[in-house]
N, C-alpha and C positions, 0 to 999 in steps of 0.2 A: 274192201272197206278200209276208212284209214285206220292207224293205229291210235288216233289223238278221243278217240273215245274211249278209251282206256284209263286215263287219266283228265278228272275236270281241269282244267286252266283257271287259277283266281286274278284279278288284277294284279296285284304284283306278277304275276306268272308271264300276262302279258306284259308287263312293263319290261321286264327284265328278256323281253323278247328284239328289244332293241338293236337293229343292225342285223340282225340273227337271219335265218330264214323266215321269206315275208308269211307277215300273218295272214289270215284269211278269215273271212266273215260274210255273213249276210243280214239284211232287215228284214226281218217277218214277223207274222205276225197268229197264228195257228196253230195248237197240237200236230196236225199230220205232217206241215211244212218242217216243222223245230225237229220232228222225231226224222225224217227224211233228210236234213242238210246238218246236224247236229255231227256226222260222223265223220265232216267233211271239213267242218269251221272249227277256229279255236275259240270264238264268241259268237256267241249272237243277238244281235241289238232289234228290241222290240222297238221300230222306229213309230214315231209321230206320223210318219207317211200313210201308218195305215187309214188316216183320213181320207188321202185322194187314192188309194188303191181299193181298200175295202168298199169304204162309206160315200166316194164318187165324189168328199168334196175338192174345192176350185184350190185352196191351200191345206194346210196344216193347221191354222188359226183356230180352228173349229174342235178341237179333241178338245177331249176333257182328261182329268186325270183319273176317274173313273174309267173310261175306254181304256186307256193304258195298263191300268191294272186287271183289267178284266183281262185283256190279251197280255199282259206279263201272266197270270198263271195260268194261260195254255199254252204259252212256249215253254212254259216251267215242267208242268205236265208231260210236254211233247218231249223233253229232251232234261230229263231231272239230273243229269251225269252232266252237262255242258254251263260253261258260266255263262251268263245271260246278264244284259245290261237293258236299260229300260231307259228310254227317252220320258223326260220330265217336259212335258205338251207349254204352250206360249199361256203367262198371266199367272202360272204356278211356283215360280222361281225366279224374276226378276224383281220383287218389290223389297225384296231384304232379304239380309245370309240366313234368318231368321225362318221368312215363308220357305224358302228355300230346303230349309231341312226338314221342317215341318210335312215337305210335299214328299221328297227324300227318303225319310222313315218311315211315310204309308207305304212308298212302293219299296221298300225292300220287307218290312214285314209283313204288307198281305201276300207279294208276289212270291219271294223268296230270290229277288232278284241277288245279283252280285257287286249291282253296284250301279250309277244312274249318266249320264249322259245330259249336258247344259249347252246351249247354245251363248256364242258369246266370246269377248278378248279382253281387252283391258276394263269395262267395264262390269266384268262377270267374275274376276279374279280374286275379291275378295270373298266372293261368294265357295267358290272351289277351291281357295282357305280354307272358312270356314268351315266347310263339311266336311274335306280334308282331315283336319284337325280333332272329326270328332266320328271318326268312325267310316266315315261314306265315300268308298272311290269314288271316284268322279273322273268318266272319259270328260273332254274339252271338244268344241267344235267352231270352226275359225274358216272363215273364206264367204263360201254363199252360205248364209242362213234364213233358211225356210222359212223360220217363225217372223222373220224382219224382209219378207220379201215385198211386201209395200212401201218400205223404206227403202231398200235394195235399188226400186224401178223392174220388179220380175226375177224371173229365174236366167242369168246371165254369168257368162263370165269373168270374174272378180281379178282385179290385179294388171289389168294391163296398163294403166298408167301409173308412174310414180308414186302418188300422191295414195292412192287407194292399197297400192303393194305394200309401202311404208305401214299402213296402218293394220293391213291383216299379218306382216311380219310383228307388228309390236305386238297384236295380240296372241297371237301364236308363242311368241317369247313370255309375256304375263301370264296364259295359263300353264304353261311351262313350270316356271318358278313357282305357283298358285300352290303343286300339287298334284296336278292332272296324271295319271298313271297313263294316258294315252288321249289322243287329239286326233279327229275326225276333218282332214282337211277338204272343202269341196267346190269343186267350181272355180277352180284358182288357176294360174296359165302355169307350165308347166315347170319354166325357170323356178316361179317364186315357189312351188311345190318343194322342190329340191332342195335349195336355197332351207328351208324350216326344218327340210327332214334332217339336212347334214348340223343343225342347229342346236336345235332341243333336245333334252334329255331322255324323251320319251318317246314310244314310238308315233308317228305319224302311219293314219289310216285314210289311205283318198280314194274319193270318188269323184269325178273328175276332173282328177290332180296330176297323179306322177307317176311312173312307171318306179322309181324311185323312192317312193312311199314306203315305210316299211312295212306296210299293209293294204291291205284292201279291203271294201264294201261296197256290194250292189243290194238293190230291191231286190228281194227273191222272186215275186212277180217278173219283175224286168228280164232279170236273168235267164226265166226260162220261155218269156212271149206272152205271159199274160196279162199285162197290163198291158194293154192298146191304146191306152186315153193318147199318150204321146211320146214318141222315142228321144230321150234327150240323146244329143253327141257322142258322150262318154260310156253310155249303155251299150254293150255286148249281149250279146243275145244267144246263149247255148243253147239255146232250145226253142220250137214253136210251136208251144204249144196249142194256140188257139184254134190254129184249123182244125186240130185232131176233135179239142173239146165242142167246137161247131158241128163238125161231121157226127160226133156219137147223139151230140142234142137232138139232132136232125132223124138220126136214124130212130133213136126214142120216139119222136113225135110219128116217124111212120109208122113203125110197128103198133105202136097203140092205136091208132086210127084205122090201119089196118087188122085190129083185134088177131095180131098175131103175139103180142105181148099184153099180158102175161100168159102164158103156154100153162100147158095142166101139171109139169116140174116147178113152175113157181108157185102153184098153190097149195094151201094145208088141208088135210084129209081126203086127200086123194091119194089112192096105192096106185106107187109106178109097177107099169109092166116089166112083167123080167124078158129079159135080152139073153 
C-alpha cells in the first residue's frame, strides 16, 4: 500500500508538485471505488463522466449538479483522508464568475470537496480569477472538452492543425496566469502536450496527452475493463474486469435456478451442524 495515504494532499500541495514526481489520479465516482484507489492517487476527481459510465448517458450534457454532489460525498465518504476535486457539470458555471461560484460553494460545502474542476481557456479565465481570488482552487481543463463536444464535431483529437494548437495553447497559458493550481489536458496530439507542460506554472494532468505530462488521469471504470460502451486510444486497461463480473452473474443465475443458492449457511435460524 502506498505511503501517500498518510498524508492528505491540498491543492497547493499538488501545485507545488510541479516537475516533481508525476502525479497520479483517477475519475470516479463511489464510496468502494474512492476507499479502494484513494491509497494509490494523490487526488481524486469526481468527474462529470459519471453520466456516460454510471447513468449510460451519450455525453456529459445531461448531469446535474445535484448528481455531482450526491457522488462528491461518497468519494468523500470512500476516501475522507484523500483531496478530492469535483467536476462543476455543463450550464452551472459558464453564465458568469458570479453563477460560477455560486455552483462552487454548494459543491464544496455539501461535499466537502477540496476544490472544483472548470472546463474551458481563454474564455473561462476570468472565471478561475474569480473563484481564485475568493477561496476556491480551481483545477483548469484545456484540449477536448466533453461539455463542448457538439461544438468540438465529437470526441477527437484536438491540435493537430495550427490554427486549433495556437488556440488550446493560449488557453492553457490563460488559465495558467487565471490561478488554476493545476490543468487537466485531453485529447491533444502529443508535441502540443509537452509544449504546455514545459510552459505553465502549474502542473499539467493528461489524458490523452503526454507521456510528459506532470500527471495523469483515467476513468476508473476504464482503467480496470469496466466500461465497455467504448475503448478510446488513450485508455490502458490494467485490468478486465468484465468477464470475471459476467461469469459470477451467470454462475448467480444458475445456482438460483438450480435452488442450489441459497444453501441452509445462508439462512437465519437454522443451527449449522458441527464438523
Amino acid at each position: 500500500m502506498s505511503e501517500k495515504a498518510s498524508k492528505r494532499l491540498m491543492p497547493s500541495d499538488i501545485r507545488a508538485m510541479k516537475g516533481k514526481t508525476p502525479i497520479v489520479s483517477l475519475s470516479l465516482y463511489t464510496a468502494p471505488q474512492a476507499r479502494l484507489a484513494a491509497p494509490y492517487c494523490d487526488f481524486l476527481l469526481v468527474g462529470d463522466s459519471v453520466g456516460m459510465v454510471l447513468y449510460g448517458m451519450d455525453s456529459t450534457l445531461g448531469v446535474s449538479l445535484d448528481m455531482m454532489i450526491e457522488h462528491g460525498k461518497a468519494v468523500r465518504r470512500g476516501a475522507p483522508g484523500s483531496c478530492v476535486i469535483v467536476d462543476l457539470p455543463f450550464g452551472t458555471y459558464e453564465a458568469s464568475p458570479e453563477q460560477a461560484f455560486a455552483s462552487a460553494a454548494r459543491v464544496m460545502a455539501e461535499t466537502g470537496a477540496h476544490g472544483v474542476k472548470i472546463e474551458g481557456g481563454v474564455a473561462m479565465a476570468a472565471t478561475v480569477e474569480f473563484l481564485a481570488r475568493r477561496g476556491i482552487p480551481v483545477m483548469g481543463h484545456v484540449g477536448l472538452l466533453p461539455q463542448a463536444v457538439n461544438v468540438a464535431g465529437g470526441f477527437r483529437a484536438h491540435g493537430r492543425d495550427s490554427s486549433e494548437a495556437s488556440r488550446i495553447h493560449e488557453d492553457a497559458l490563460a488559465i495558467d496566469e487565471a490561478g488554476a493550481f493545476a490543468m487537466v489536458i485531453e485529447g491533444v496530439v502529443e508535441e502540443l502536450a509537452r509544449r504546455i507542460t514545459k510552459e505553465v506554472n502549474v502542473p499539467t494532468i493528461g489524458i490523452g496527452a503526454s507521456p510528459a505530462c506532470d500527471g495523469q488521469i483515467l476513468v476508473a471504470d476504464d482503467a480496470v475493463g469496466l466500461f465497455a460502451a467504448f475503448k478510446p486510444r488513450f485508455v490502458k486497461r490494467f485490468a478486465e474486469l468484465s468477464p470475471s463480473v459476467e461469469t459470477a452473474f451467470a454462475a448467480y443465475q444458475s445456482e438460483v435456478q438450480a435452488r442450489t443458492f441459497p444453501a441452509m449457511e445462508h439462512c437465519f435460524g437454522v443451527k449449522q451442524s458441527a464438523t
